[in-house]
N, C-alpha and C positions, 0 to 999 in steps of 0.2 A: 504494500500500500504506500503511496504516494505521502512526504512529511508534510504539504496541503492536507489531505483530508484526515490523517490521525490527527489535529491541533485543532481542525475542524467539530470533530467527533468527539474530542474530547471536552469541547465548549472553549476554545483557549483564545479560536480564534473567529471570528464572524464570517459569513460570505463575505462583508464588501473589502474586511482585514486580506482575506484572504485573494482577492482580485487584486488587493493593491498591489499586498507583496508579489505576485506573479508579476505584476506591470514593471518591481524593482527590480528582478533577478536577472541577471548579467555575467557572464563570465564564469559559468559553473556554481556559481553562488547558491546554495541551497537555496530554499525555499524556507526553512525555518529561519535561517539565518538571516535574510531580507527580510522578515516580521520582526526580529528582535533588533533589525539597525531603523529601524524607523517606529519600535517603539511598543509593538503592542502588544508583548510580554517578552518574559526576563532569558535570558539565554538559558539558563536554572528551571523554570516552569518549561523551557519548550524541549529541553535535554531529558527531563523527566519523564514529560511524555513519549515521548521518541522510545525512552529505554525500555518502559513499559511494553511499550507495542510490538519492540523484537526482541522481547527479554533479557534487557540487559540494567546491570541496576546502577543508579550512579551515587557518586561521591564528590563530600565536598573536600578541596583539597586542603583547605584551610585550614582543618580540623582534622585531617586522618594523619596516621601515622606513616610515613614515608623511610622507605629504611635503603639510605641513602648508598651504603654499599656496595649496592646493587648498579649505581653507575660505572664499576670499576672495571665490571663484565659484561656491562649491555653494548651492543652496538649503536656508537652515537648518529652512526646516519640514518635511524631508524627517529630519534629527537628530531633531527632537523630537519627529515626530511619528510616528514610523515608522525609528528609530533607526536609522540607514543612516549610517555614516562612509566619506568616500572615503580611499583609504589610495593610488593612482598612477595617471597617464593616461600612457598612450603610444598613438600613432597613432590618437586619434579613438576607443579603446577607457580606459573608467572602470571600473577595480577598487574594487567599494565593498563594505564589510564589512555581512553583518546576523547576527542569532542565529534568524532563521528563517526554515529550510529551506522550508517549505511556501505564507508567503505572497511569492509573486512580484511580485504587481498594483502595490506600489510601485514596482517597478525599472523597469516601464513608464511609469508617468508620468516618474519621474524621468529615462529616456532621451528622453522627447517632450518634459519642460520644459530638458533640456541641448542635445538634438541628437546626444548619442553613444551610444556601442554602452557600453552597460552589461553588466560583467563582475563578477557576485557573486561572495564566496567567505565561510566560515560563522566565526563567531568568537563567544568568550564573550562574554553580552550584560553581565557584569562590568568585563571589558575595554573595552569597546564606552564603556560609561558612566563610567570612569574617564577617557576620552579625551575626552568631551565636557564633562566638569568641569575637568581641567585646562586645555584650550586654549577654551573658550568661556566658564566661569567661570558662575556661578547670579546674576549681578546684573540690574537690570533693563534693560544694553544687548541682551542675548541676546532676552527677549521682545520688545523693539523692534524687534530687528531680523529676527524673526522674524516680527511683523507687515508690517511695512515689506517684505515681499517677498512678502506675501500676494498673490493677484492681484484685481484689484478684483473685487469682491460681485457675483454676479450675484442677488442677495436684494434683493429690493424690499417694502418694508411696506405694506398699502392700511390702514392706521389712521395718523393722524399721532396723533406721540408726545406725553406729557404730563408732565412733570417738574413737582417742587416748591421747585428750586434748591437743595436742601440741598444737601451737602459732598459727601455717598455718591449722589446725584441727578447730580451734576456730572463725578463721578468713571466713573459708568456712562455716560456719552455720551461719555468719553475715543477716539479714530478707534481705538487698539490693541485695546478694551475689545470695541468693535462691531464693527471687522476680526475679531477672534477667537471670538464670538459667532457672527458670519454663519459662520465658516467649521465651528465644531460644526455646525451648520447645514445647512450643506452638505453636507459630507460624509456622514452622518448619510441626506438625500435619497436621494447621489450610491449609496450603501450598498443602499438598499432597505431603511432600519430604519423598525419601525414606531413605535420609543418609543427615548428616549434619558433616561437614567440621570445625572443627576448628583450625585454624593455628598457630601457635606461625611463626610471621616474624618479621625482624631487626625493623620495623617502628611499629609493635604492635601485637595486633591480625586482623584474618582474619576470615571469618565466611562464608562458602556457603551452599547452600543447594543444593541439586539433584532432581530435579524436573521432571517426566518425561522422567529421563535416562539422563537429562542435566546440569549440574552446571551451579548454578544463586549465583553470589556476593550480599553479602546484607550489607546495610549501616551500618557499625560500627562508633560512636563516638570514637575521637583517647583519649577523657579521659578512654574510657574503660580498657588503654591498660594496669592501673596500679593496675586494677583487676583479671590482667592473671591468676596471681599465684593461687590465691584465685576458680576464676570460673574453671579454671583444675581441684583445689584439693575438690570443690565439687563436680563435677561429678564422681570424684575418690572414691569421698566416698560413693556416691549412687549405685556405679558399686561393693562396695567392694574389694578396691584396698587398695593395701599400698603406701599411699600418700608421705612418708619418699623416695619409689623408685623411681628418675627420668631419673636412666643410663637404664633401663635394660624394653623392651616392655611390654604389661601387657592386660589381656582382661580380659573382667566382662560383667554383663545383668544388666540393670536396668528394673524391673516390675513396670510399671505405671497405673493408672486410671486416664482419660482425657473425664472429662464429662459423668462419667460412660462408658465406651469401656475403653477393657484392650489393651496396646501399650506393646509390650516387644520393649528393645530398648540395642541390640549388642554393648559393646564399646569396641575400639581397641584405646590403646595409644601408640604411636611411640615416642623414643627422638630426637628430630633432633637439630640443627645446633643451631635456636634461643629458642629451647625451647621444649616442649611437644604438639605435636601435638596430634589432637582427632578426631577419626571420630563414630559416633552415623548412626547405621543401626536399621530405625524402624520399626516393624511390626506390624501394624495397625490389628488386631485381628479383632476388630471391623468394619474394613471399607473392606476388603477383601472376594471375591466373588469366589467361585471357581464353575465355570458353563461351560463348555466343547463348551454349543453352542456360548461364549462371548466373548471367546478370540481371533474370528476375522478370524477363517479357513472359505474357501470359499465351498460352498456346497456339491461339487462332496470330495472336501478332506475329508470333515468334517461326510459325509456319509462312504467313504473308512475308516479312523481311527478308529470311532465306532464297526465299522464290526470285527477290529483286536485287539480290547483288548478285546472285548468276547471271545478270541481263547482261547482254553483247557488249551497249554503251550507254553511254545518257549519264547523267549527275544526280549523287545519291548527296545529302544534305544531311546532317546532325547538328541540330542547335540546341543553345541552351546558353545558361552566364557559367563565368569560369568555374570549377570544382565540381560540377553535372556529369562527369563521367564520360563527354564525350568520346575522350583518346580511348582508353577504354572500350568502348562501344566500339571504334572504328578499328581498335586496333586484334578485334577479335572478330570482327567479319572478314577485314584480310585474310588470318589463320583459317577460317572458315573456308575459304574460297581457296586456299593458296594450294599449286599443283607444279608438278616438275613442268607441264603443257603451258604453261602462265608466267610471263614477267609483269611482275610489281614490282614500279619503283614509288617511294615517297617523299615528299622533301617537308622536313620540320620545322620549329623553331618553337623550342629546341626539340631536339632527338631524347623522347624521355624513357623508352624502351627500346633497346634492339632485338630485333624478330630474326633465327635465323630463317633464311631462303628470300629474305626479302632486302630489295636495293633501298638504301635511305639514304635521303641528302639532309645535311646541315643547314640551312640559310645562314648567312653573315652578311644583312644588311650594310654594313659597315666598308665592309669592302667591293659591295655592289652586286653579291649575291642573291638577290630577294626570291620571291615566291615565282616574281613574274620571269626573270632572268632565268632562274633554274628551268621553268617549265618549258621552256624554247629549248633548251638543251637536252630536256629529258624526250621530250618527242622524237628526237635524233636518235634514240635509243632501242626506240622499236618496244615499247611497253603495248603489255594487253590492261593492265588495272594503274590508276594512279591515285593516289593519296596526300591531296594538298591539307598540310594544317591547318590553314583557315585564312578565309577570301576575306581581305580585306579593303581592296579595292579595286577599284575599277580594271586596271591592268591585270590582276590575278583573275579577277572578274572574265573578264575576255580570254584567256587563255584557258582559263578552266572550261568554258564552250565552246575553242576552237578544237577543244583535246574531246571533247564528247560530239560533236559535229563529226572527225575523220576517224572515229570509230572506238573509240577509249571509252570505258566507267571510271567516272571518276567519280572519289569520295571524298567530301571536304565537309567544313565547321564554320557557324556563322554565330553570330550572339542576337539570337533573338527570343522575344519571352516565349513562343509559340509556334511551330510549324507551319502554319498560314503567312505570319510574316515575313519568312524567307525569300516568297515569292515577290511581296512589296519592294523589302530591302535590298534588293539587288536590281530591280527597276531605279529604285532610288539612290542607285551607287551610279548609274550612266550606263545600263545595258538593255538592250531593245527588249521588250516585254516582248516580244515574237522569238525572239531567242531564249529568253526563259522560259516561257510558255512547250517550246518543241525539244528543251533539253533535261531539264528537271523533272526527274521521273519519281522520286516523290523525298519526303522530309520527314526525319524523324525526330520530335522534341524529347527533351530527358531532362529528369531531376533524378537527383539521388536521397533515399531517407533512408532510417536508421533503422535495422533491423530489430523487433522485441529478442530478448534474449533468451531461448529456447529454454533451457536448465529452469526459471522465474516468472516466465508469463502467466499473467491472472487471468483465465477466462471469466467476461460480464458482461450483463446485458445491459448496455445505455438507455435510460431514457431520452425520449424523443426529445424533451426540451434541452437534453444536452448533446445535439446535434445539429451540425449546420442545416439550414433551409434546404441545399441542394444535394443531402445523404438519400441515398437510396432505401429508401424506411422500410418500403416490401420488402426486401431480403432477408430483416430483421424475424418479420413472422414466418421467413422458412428455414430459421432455426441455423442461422448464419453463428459462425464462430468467431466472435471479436474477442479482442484480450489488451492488456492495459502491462504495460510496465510494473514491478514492482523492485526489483533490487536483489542481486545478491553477491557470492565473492565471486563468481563465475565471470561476471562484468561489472566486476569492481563499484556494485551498488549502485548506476547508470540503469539498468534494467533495459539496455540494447545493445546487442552486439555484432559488429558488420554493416553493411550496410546493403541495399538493393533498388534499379533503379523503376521510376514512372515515368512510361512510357505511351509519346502520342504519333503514333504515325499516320500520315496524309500520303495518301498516293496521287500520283497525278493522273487524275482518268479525263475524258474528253470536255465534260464540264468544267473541271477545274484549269483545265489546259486554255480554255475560251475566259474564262472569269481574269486568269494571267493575263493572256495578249491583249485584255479589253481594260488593263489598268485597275481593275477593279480590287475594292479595301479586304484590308486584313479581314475586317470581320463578316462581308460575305463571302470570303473564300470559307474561312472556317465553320460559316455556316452552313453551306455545302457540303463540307465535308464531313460535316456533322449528319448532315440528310441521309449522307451515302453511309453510311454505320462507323466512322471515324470515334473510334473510345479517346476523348480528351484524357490529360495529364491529371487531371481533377477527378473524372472518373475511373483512372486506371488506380490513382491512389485508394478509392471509396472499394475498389476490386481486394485489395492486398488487406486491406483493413479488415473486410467480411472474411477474408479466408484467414485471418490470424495472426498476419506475417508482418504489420508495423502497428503504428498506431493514428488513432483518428487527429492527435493533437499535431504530430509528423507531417499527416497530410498539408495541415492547415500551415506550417512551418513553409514549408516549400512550394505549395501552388496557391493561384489565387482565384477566389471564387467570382461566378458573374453579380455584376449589379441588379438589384431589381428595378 
């Protein structure tokens, strides 16, 4: 159950308490925790109930007996990083205090790195951090010794490193600097994030990860924060940066090995206000699946689709805004298609997976490379499939239907909210609407949501007034299977795990092909195609929901419903 409706349930907290605090929560921020920063009971009242409802009992720290010893043999990055204080062992069982009820997954490691039976119980995360200031103190033996018990890196670099000797160069190859780096790192992997957040703010650093398409805050020690400079200007140097530039943006790759699987990992640094921000995009090489039938189309689509990248030629479209799974999608119809009888080339920007059997170009705008230059050169090469990154404009535009006109499929990415707009926005880029009209053979939109987490899902039945206007209500009385998130160590008390995408595809049939040449708006196209039995993005979510497989608040995250 949701920490909304136990505070609910228990009278703690009112409906309208309760919509506010939803309106607050940002950033992974619980829900209980949004009610007690704005007020409407005590972190103590809402910790209590919490403990209650998954049996767990809490204490006040202020008053229990704490038997300090116990710091001498705990592992302190389990403190810092994952606020976990032990407070007594007796018989091979560890009582250790945390302030949250719902993530477990630490007290598992922490039982498999001690060997004992871990015994949680809930406490003010106030309390919590008064203990760890007074008896660990903020100097720099605490980060020491927190490195110092890291366990060696299993983070291997395939670039050797380049330094310039300066001061702040020296200072980032420090073993605590790189221990602590690898282990963002890590974790980060070990997580399933696809990007990692690091902040320079007025009070320190800041640290999130993207989990699932979600930003999740993660416990930073505030001694960390006099390592800013240093943990920037290593990854500066792992990225191949000039660690000397901190006015002016700057991007680099770092190539890794994590446990044998190769990770490439995109870094983008920004300067902002308190400092050099970072964010790290990582490609799991190793952990990435590209299989047509897995990413979640429902049978009738997922039959229609395969039938249309077989076609001879013509232009297959996949839109959507960034992080929608296009590549993905496009990069598992290739596989799909791909035959010793077939040349496929692609040209990227950037090349975020290598496929083997398939030809892929790099673009380097920069040296005069682009989308459009490359495609003149790839036609020279005699391809049967091509795979443009994404039409940007008008130039890419033109080549990508001069390559479907002399007999090529091409597959390319546009950013539009909808599959009907494709056909708009490429009129509206400078391409004859007759040309679009006779080469786009149809458009697939996608979002991506989060999958319930199979191990914890609640099967219930919604009432109707807690349903959007355009849910499919009949389904309901034919005994459809909906289910709700609840939490547990499986997925790290999140209550989804993975993710799977909604899916709207438009085909171009000879209506839709007249409605194009005739200039005509997004929304009679899509009206149309709504006529001809086109399942919208909206409706493919309201699908997934009825069979069990996300949830209805998901849907509403990612799609948007019509106006009345």
């Amino acid at each position: 159950m949701e920490a909304g409706e136990i505070l609910l349930r228990k009278g703690l907290l009112d409906a309208r308490q309760l919509e506010l605090s939803r309106k607050t929560q940002h950033d992974g921020t619980r829900l209980d925790q949004a009610a007690v920063k704005m007020g409407f009971l005590t972190e103590e009242e809402a910790l209590k109930a919490l403990g209650e409802a998954v049996h767990l009992n809490f204490v006040d720290l202020a008053e229990a007996e704490v038997d300090l010893a116990l710091l001498k043999t705990f592992p302190l990055k389990f403190i810092h990083r994952e606020r976990l204080f032990p407070i007594c062992q007796e018989n091979g069982t560890l009582t250790v205090a945390t302030s949250d009820p719902f993530n477990l997954y630490p007290l598992d490691e922490l039982s498999a790195a001690t060997g004992l039976t871990i015994r949680p119980v809930l406490a003010s995360r106030v309390e919590i951090d008064k203990l760890i200031k007074a008896h660990l103190g903020v100097g720099s033996e605490t980060v020491d010794g927190l490195m110092a018990q890291a366990e060696q890196s299993a983070i291997e670099l395939l670039d050797e490193i380049e330094t310039d000797g300066s001061e702040l160069s020296e200072m980032a190859q420090e073993p605590s600097v790189v221990r602590l780096v690898n282990e963002i790192l890590l974790e980060a992997i070990e997580t399933r994030a696809s990007d990692v957040h690091i902040e320079s703010q007025q009070h320190g650093l800041d640290i999130r990860y993207r989990i699932d398409g979600v930003l999740h805050a993660q416990s930073v020690p505030p001694e960390l924060s006099r390592f800013r400079a240093a943990i920037i200007s290593r990854l500066k140097i792992m990225a191949r940066m000039n660690i000397a530039e901190r006015r002016l943006p700057q991007d680099g790759r770092i190539q890794l090995k994590v446990s044998g699987r190769e990770v490439d990992v995109r870094v983008s640094v920004i300067p902002m206000i308190h400092g050099e921000g970072i964010v790290l995009r990582l490609l799991d090489k190793g952990g990435m699946e590209f299989k047509l039938g897995k990413l979640g189309m429902e049978d009738d689509l997922y039959r229609q689709y395969r039938e249309l990248i077989r076609l001879p030629h013509g232009i297959i479209l996949v839109t959507g805004p960034t992080g929608s799974g296009k590549s993905t999608t496009l990069y598992s119809s290739l596989l799909e298609i791909r035959s010793p009888e077939t040349k496929i080339i692609t040209t990227e920007d950037p090349v975020e997976y290598q496929l083997a059997g398939i030809n892929q170009i790099q673009v380097h705008p920069k040296i005069g490379l682009t989308f459009g230059n490359s495609l003149r050169s790839i036609l020279r090469h005699d391809p049967d499939i091509i795979l443009i990154g994404e039409i940007r404009d008008l130039e890419t535009a033109e080549h990508a239907i001069q390559a479907s006109l002399t007999g090529h499929l091409v597959f390319s990415t546009l950013h539009t909210n909808d599959a009907a707009g494709a056909y708009t926005r490429l009129v509206d880029m400078g391409v004859e609407p007759f040309l679009v009209s006779s080469t786009v053979e149809a458009v697939m939109a996608q979002r991506l949501v989060r999958t319930l987490c199979p191990a914890c899902k609640e099967p219930y039945r919604a009432e109707p007034d807690q349903l959007p206007k355009d849910f499919p209500f009949d389904a309901l009385d034919n005994g459809a299977a909906m289910a709700r998130p609840v939490g547990c160590r499986a997925c790290r008390g999140v209550g989804y795990r993975g993710r799977l995408g909604l899916f709207e595809l438009l085909i171009t049939t000879e209506e839709i092909r007249q409605l194009a040449h005739d200039r005509a708006s997004t929304w009679s196209i899509a009206k149309a195609a709504e006529t001809q039995g086109m399942r919208t993005l909206r409706q493919d979510g309201w699908t997934k929901v009825l069979n069990g497989r996300t949830s209805v608040e998901e849907v509403l995250r990612v799609t948007k419903g019509k106006a009345n």
